[in-house]
C-alpha positions in Angstrom: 87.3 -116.9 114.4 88.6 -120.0 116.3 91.7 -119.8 118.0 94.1 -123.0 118.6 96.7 -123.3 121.4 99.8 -124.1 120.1 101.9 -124.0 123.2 102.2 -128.0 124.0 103.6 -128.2 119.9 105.8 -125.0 121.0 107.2 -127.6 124.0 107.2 -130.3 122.3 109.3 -129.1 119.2 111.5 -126.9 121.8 112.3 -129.9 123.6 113.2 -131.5 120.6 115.6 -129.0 119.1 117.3 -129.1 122.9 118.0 -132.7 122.1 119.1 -133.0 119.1 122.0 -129.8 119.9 123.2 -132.1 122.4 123.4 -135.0 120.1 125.4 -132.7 117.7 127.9 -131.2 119.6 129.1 -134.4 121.1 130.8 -135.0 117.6 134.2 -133.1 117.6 134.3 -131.8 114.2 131.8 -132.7 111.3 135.3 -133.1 108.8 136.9 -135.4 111.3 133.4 -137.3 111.6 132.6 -137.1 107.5 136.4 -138.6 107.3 136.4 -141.3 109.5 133.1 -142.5 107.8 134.7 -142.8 104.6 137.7 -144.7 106.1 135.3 -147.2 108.1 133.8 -147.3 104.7 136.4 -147.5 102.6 135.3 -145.3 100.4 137.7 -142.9 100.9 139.2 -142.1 97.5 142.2 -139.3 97.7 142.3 -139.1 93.9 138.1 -138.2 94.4 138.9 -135.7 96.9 141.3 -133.5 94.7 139.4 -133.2 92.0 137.0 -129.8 92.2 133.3 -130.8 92.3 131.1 -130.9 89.0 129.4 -127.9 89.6 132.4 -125.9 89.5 131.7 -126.0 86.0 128.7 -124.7 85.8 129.6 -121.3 87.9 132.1 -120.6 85.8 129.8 -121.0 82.5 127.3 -118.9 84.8 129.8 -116.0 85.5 130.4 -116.0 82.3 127.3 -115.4 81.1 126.4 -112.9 83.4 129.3 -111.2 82.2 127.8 -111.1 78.4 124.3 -110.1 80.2 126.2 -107.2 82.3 127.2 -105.4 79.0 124.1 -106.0 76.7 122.4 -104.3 79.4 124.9 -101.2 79.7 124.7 -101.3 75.7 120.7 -101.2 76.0 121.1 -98.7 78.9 123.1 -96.5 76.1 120.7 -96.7 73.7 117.7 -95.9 75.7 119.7 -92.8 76.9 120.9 -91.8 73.3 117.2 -92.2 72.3 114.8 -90.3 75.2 117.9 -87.5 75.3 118.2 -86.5 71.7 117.4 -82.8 70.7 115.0 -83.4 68.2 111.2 -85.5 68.5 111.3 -87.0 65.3 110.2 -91.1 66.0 113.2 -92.9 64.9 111.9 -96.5 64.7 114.9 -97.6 63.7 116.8 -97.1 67.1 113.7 -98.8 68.5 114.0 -101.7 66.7 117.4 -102.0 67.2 116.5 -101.5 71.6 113.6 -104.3 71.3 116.3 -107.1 69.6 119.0 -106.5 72.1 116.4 -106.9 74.7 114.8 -109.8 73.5 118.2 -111.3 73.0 119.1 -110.6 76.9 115.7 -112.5 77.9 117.2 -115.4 75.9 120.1 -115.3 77.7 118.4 -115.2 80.9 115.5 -117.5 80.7 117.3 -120.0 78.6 
């Protein structure tokens, strides 16, 4: 098995990571940097600013979903309990049926 030495690209990426931390912290404060961009730029917009980003949307239409998914899995959970613990063995395909179209419906939710 060949063996390389990677100590010179150890140095070499070392040294660079040194550098560019000193670059960095020259800057006071990345918001006080990111603002007076925008002013140079004038693109500094304060009706913009207020406004929540667009994928504020989307968590909440996430959370809510894994809210729906939360409880379709407690009701599956529910089922599968009221179907291994009953006293009799008789095969009820029915409750079966009924565990295999709430799961199904749960993968929709998740992979869709």
């Amino acid at each position: 098995m060949a063996a390389r030495s990677l100590t010179e690209v150890f140095i070499l990426m070392r040294n660079n990571a040194v550098q560019s931390r000193h670059i960095f912290s020259e800057q006071a404060d990345d918001r006080v940097a990111l603002v007076n961009k925008d002013i140079e730029l004038g693109t500094a917009n304060s009706a913009v600013n207020k406004l929540p980003p667009e994928w504020v949307d989307g968590v909440e239409e996430i959370q809510y979903e894994i809210s729906r998914v939360t409880q379709k899995i407690k009701e599956v959970a529910a089922l599968h309990d009221k179907h291994l613990n009953r006293p009799t063995m008789d095969d009820s395909l029915d409750e079966e049926k009924v565990i295999e179209i709430m799961t199904q419906d749960i993968t929709q939710v998740i992979c869709f």
